[in-house]
N, C-alpha and C positions, 0 to 999 in steps of 0.2 A: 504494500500500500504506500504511497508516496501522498505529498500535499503537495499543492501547486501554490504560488503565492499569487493571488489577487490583486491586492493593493498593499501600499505600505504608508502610513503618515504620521504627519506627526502630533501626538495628542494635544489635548487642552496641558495637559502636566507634565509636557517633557516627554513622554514618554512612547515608542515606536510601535505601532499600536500595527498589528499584521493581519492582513484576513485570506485564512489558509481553506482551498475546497481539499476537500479528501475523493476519494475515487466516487463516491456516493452523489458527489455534485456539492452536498448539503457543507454552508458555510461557516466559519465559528473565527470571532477576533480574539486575538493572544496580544501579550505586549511583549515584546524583546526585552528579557532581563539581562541578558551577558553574551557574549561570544566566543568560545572557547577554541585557541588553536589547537589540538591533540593528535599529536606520531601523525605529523601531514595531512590531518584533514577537520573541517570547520566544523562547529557544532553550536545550535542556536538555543540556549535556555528560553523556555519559553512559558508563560503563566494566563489560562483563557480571562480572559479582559471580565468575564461576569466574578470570578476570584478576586479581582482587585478592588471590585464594589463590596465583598460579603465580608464582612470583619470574622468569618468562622478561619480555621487553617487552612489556606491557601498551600495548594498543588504546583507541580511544574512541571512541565513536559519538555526532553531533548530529542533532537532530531539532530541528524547531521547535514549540512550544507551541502546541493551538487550544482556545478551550473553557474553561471555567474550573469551579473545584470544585463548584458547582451542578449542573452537567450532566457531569464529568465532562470530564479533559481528555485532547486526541488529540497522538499523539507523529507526527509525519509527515516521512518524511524530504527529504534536502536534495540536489538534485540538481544544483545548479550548483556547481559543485567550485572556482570563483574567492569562493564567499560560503563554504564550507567551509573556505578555506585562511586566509578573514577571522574567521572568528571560532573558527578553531585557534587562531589569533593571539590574538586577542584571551584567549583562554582560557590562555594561554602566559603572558599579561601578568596576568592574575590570582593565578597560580601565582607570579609573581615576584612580588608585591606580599605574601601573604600568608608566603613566606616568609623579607620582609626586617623 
């Protein structure tokens, strides 16, 4: 299953707000939390935009980057759940970095 990117802009809050279709057609806005370079290839943290309204605990979703703004890029997910827990991580250590 891959996501195709839609649109991308910029929100009321700074923030990069993505509307990804899945193979189903059906569409869902995320906001770009981080961008991860990892062993040569991109990977986009990603949090569905109705999360960022609900004060309960907010989710994240990573995909990897294919493609670039020329042709357009594809969001593909991440099935090996030992490289998902790596670059949670890493995405953990980001979030401590920007808010010291």
């Amino acid at each position: 299953m891959s996501d195709d990117i839609k649109d991308i802009e910029l929100g009321e809050d700074e923030n990069y707000v993505l509307t990804l279709v899945n193979d189903d057609g059906d569409e869902e806005d995320f906001v770009l939390l981080d961008v991860i370079e990892y062993e040569g290839s991109t990977y986009a943290v990603l949090q569905p935009e109705s999360d960022v309204m609900d004060d309960n605990e907010a989710e994240v979703v990573i995909f990897r980057m294919e493609g670039n703004d020329e042709d357009g890029t594809t969001y593909m997910p991440i099935e090996s759940e030992e490289l998902l827990n790596t670059l949670f991580d890493k995405f953990l250590e980001d979030l401590e970095e920007i808010e010291d």
